[in-house]
C-alpha positions in Angstrom: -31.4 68.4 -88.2 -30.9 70.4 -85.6 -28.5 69.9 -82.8 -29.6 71.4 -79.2 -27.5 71.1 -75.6 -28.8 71.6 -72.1 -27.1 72.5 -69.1 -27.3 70.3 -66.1 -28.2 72.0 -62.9 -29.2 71.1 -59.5 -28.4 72.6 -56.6 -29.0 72.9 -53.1 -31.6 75.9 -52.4 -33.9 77.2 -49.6 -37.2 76.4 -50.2 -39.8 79.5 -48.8 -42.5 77.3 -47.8 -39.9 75.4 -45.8 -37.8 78.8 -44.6 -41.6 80.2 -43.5 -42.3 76.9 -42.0 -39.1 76.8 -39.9 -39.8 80.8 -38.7 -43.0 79.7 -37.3 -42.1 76.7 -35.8 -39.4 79.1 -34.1 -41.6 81.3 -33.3 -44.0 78.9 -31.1 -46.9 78.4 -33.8 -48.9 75.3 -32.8 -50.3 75.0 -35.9 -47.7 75.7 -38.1 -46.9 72.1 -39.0 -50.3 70.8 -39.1 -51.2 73.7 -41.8 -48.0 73.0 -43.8 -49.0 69.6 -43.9 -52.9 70.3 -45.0 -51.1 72.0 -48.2 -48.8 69.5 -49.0 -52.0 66.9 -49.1 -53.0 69.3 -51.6 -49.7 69.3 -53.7 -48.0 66.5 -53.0 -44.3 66.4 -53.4 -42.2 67.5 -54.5 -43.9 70.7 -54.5 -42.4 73.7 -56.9 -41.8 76.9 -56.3 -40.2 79.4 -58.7 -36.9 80.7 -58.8 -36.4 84.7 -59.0 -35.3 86.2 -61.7 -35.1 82.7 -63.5 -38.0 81.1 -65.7 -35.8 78.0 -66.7 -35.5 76.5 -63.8 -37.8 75.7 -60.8 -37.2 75.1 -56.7 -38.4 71.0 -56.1 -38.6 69.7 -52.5 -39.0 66.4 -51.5 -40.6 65.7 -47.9 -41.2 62.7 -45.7 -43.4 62.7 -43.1 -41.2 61.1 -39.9 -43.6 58.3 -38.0 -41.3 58.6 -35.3 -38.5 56.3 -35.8 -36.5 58.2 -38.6 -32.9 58.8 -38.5 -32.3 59.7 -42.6 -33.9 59.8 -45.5 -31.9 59.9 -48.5 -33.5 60.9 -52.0 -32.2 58.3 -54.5 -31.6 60.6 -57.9 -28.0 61.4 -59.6 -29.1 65.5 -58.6 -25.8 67.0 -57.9 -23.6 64.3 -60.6 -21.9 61.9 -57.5 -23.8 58.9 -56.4 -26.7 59.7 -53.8 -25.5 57.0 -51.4 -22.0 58.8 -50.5 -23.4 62.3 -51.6 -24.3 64.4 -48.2 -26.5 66.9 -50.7 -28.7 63.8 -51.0 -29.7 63.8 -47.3 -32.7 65.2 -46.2 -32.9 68.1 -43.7 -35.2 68.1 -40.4 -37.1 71.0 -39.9 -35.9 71.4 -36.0 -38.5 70.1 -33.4 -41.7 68.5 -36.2 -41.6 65.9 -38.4 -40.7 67.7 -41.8 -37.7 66.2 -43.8 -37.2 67.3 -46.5 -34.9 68.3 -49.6 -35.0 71.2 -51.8 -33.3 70.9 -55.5 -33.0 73.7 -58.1 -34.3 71.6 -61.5 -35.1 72.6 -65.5 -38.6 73.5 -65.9 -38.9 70.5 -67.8 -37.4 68.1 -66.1 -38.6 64.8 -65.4 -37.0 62.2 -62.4 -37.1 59.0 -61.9 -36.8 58.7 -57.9 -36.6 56.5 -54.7 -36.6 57.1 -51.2 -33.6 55.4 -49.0 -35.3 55.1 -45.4 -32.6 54.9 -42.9 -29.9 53.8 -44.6 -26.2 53.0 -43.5 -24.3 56.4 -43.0 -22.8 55.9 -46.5 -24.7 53.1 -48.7 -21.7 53.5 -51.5 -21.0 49.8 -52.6 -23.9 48.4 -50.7 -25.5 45.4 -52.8 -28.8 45.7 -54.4 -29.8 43.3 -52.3 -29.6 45.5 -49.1 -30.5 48.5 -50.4 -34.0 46.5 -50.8 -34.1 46.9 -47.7 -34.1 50.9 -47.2 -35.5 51.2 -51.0 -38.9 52.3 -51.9 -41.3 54.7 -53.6 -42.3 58.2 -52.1 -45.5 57.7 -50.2 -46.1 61.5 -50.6 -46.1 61.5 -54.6 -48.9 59.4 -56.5 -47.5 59.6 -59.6 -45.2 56.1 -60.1 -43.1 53.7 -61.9 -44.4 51.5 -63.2 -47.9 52.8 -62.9 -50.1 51.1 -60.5 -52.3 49.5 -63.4 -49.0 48.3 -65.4 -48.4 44.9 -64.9 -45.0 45.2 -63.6 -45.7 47.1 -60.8 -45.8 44.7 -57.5 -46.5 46.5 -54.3 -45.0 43.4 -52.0 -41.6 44.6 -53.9 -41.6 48.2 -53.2 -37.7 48.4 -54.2 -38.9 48.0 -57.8 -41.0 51.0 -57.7 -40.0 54.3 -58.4 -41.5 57.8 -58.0 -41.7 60.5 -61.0 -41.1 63.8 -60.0 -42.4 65.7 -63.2 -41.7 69.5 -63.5 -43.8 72.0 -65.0 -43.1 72.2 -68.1 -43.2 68.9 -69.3 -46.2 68.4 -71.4 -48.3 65.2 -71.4 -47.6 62.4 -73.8 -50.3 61.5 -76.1 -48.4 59.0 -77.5 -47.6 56.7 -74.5 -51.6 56.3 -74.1 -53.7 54.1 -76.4 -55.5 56.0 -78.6 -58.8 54.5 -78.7 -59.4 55.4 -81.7 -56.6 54.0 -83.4 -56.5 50.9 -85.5 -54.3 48.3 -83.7 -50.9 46.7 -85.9 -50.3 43.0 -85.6 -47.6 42.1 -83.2 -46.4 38.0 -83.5 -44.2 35.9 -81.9 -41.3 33.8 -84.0 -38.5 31.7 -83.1 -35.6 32.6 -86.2 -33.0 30.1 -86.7 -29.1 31.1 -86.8 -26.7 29.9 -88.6 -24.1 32.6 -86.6 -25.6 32.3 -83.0 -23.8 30.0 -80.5 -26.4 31.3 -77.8 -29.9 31.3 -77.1 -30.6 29.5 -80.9 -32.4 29.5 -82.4 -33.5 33.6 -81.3 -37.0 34.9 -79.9 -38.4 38.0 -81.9 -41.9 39.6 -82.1 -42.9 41.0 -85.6 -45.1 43.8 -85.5 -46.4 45.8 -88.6 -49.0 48.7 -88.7 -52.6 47.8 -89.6 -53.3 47.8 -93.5 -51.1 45.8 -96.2 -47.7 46.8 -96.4 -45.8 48.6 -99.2 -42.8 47.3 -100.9 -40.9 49.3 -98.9 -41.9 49.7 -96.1 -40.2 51.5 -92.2 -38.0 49.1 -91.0 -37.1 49.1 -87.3 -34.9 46.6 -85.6 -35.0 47.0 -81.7 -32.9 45.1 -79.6 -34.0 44.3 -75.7 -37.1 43.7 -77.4 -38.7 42.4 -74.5 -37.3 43.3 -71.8 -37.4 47.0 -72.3 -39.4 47.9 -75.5 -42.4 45.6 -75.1 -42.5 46.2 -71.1 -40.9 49.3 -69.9 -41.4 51.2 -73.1 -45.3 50.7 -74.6 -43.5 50.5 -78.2 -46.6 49.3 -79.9 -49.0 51.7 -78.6 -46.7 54.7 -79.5 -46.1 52.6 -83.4 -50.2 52.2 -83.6 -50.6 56.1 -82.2 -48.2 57.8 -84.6 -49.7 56.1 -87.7 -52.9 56.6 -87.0 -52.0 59.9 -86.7 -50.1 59.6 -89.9 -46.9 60.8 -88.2 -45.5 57.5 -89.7 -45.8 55.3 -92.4 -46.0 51.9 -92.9 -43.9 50.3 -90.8 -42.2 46.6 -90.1 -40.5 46.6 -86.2 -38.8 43.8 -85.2 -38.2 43.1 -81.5 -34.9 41.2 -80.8 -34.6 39.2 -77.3 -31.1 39.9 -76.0 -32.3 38.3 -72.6 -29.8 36.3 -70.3 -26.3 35.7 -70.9 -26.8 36.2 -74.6 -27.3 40.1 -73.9 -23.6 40.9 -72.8 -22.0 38.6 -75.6 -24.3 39.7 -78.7 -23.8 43.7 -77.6 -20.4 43.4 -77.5 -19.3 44.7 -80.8 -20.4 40.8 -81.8 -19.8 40.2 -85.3 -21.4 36.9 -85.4 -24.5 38.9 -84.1 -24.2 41.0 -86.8 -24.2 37.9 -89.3 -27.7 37.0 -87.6 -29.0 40.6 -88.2 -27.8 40.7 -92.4 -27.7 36.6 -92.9 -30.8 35.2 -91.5 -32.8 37.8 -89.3 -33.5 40.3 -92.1 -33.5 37.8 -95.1 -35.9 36.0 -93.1 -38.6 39.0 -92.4 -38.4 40.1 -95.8 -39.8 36.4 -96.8 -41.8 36.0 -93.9 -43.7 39.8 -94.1 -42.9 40.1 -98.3 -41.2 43.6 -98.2 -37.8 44.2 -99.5 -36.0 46.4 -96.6 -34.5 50.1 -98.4 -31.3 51.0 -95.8 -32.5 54.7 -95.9 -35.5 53.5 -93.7 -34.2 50.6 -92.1 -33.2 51.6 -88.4 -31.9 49.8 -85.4 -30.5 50.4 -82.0 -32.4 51.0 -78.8 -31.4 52.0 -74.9 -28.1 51.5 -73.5 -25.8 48.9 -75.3 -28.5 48.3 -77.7 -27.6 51.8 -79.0 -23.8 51.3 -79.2 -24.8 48.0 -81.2 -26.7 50.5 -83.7 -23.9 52.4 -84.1 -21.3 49.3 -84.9 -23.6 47.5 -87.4 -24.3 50.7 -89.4 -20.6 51.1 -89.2 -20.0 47.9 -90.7 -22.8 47.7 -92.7 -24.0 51.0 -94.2 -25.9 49.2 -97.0 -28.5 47.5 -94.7 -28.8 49.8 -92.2 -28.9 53.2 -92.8 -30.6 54.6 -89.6 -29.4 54.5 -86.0 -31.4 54.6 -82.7 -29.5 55.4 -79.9 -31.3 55.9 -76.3 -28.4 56.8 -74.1 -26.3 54.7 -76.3 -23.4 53.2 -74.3 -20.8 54.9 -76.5 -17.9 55.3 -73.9 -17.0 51.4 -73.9 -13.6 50.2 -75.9 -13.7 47.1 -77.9 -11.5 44.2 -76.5 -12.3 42.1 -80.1 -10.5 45.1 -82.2 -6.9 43.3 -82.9 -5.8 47.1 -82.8 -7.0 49.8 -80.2 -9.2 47.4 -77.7 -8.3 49.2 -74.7 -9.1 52.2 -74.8 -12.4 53.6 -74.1 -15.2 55.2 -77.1 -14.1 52.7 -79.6 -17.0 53.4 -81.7 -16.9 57.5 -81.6 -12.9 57.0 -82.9 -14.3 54.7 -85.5 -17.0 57.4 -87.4 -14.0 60.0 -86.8 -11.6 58.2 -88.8 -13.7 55.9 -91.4 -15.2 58.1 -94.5 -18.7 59.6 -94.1 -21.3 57.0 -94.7 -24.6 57.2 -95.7 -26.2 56.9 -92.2 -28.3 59.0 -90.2 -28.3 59.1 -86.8 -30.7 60.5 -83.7 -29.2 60.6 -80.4 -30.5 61.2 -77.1 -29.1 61.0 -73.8 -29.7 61.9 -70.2 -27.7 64.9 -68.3 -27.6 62.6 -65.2 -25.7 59.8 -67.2 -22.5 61.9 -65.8 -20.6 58.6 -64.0 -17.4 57.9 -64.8 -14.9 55.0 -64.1 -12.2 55.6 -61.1 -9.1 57.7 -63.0 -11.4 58.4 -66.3 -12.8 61.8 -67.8 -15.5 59.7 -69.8 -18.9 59.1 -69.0 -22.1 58.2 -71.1 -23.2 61.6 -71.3 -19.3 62.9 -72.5 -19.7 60.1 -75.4 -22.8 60.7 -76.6 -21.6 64.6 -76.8 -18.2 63.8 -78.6 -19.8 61.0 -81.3 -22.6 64.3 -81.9 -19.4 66.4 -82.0 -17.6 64.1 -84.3 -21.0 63.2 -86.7 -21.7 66.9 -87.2 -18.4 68.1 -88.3 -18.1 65.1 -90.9 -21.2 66.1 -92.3 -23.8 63.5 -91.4 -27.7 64.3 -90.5 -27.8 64.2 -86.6 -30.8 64.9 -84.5 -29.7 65.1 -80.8 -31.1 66.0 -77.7 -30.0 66.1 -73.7 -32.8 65.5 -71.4 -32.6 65.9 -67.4 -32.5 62.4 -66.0 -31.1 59.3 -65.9 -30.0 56.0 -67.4 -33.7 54.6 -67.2 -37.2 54.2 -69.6 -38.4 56.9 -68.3 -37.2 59.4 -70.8 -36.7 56.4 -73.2 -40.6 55.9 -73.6 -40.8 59.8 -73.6 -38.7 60.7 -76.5 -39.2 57.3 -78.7 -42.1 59.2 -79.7 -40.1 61.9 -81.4 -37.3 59.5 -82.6 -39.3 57.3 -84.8 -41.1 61.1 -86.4 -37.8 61.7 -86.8 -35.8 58.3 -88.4 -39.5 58.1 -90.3 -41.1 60.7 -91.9 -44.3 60.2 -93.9 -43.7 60.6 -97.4 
């Protein structure tokens, strides 16, 4: 498999539209601002322009339209790899005398943002709690295109801090996958309540069963996502993209269990938990194999998911190779140390030192990971994104089939749901 690595790039730039704008405003056009405005109506923001000389990468500017009372505006996205609330680069501009604001950003062609607008915010929001910044937080006005969509269930416009805006550059293609195919024949997804004999929380466990339509082969796909709920049943349509892609026969037969890591549970059973583990190989798997009658092969049985839900992949195909033999990791939360090792807890990328130094097992892996999941701890080099890059580093030169890939944006679903699509083609090809 192919391993591929993009740059990240944003920078500040001079728009034209706003530099031709500002010259006629100057200049004592009185219609300059109202025509600038007609256009924008027209293509919303941000709007693109190209870059000379450069076909990777395109001009974005973000505008608000001042009502009379604005002060600052502050575009909420991880653009120039500092947080936006302390990061002046994140401010938007006045054009001098109207009310244009606005910020211009060099992005990838394909790029795609997850966004909020900060209206009027302290002069430096660093530290503020989320409860404040509800206050200043909401989606741009000037861009239909949001998150979640305004027919998704989660989206609530009394709670405008939940809602995002997608700035989508040009050269990201539509996802078929995301969208119900009406066509397709829909899988059974069920609810279940599995007994532990490991678990001391949230026991016995929540999981939805879902297999593709049709009777199931002996051996079927196994998929074992944790945050079941809360991210791959909600934020990421899961079953739609399962029913599309084997419709489409760009999957086979397929058995996904959805794990509810929800509450307090989430942050103990992520945790490099071995007696999470136990409920995984001792009574969650044993117990679908009965329940669905398939008998799991570990060269098609993969787990993992977003965040720590990745890192968790990583550790229980570590420990147990002979049950799982894939690993789903959504910008995996590699960089954390392990404070149950009896040896090396401190230090961060436990798991990354771990495959370096163990043997090569028979574990495949595809990674994925934002460019804007740059952050790192006060003192420390290591971020997400540095993690992900050094496990990759660390996989490849031991030998092991890797699929990786850097997208431009952030620590959110919105590239999750995007590239699941090509994860499961991936861990599951049809045979």
């Amino acid at each position: 498999m192919g391993i591929a690595t993009l740059t990240l790039s944003a920078a500040a730039q001079q728009s034209p539209r706003i530099a031709a704008v500002t010259r006629s405003v100057a200049a004592g056009d009185a219609h300059a601002v109202d025509v600038f405005w007609s256009t924008v109506v027209r293509n919303a923001s941000p709007f693109i322009e190209t870059v000379a000389g450069d076909d990777k990468h395109v001009l974005a500017t973000f505008l608000w339209k001042d009502p009379g009372d604005t002060k600052a505006i502050v575009v909420d996205a991880r653009f120039f790899s500092a947080d936006p609330a302390d990061e002046p680069r994140n401010r938007m501009q006045r054009v001098a005398h109207t009310d244009i604001w606005y910020l211009t950003v060099q992005l990838p062609t394909d790029a795609e943002v997850l966004y909020q607008l900060w209206v009027n915010p302290p002069d430096s929001a660093a530290g503020t709690p989320g409860s404040r910044i509800q206050n200043y937080a909401r989606p741009d006005p000037l861009n239909a295109h949001t998150y979640p969509e305004k027919d998704d269930a989660l989206y609530d416009a009394s709670q405008p801090w939940r809602i995002g805006s997608i700035a989508r550059m040009p050269a990201v293609l539509d996802n078929s996958w995301i969208v119900r195919n009406n066509g397709a024949a829909h899988g059974t997804l069920t609810r279940h309540s599995v007994q532990s004999t490991h678990l001391s929380m949230a026991n016995p466990r929540t999981v939805w069963v879902y297999t593709t339509p049709g009777a199931l082969p002996e051996h079927p796909n196994v998929l074992i996502l944790f945050d079941g709920n809360a991210t791959y049943q909600s934020r990421v349509p899961t079953v739609t993209i399962l029913d599309d892609l084997f419709a489409a026969r760009r999957i086979g037969p397929t058995v996904a269990i959805f794990v509810d890591n929800g509450g307090p549970a989430r942050g103990v059973d992520l945790n490099f938990s071995d007696p999470f583990l136990a409920f995984l190989t001792d009574d969650l798997l044993p117990w679908a194999e009965r329940e669905y009658h398939f008998a799991a092969d570990s060269a098609r049985t993969a787990l993992g998911g977003d965040s720590l839900c990745g890192l968790f992949g990583a550790y229980a195909a570590l420990r147990r190779p002979d049950l799982f033999g894939e690993v789903l990791g959504q910008s995996a939360a590699l960089q954390f140390n392990n404070s149950h090792a009896k040896n090396d807890s401190a230090t961060p990328e436990w798991i990354v030192r771990q495959y370096e130094q163990s043997p090569k097992l028979a574990v495949r892996f595809y990674l994925e990971v934002g460019l804007m999941e740059d952050r790192t701890s006060p003192g420390s080099a290591v971020s997400l994104l540095s993690s992900n890059r050094r496990l990759r580093n660390v996989l490849a030169a031991k030998g092991y089939a890797v699929q990786y890939r850097e997208v431009y944006a952030d620590h959110d679903p919105l590239h999750w749901r995007r590239t699941l699509p090509d994860a499961l083609m991936a861990l599951f090809p049809p045979t």
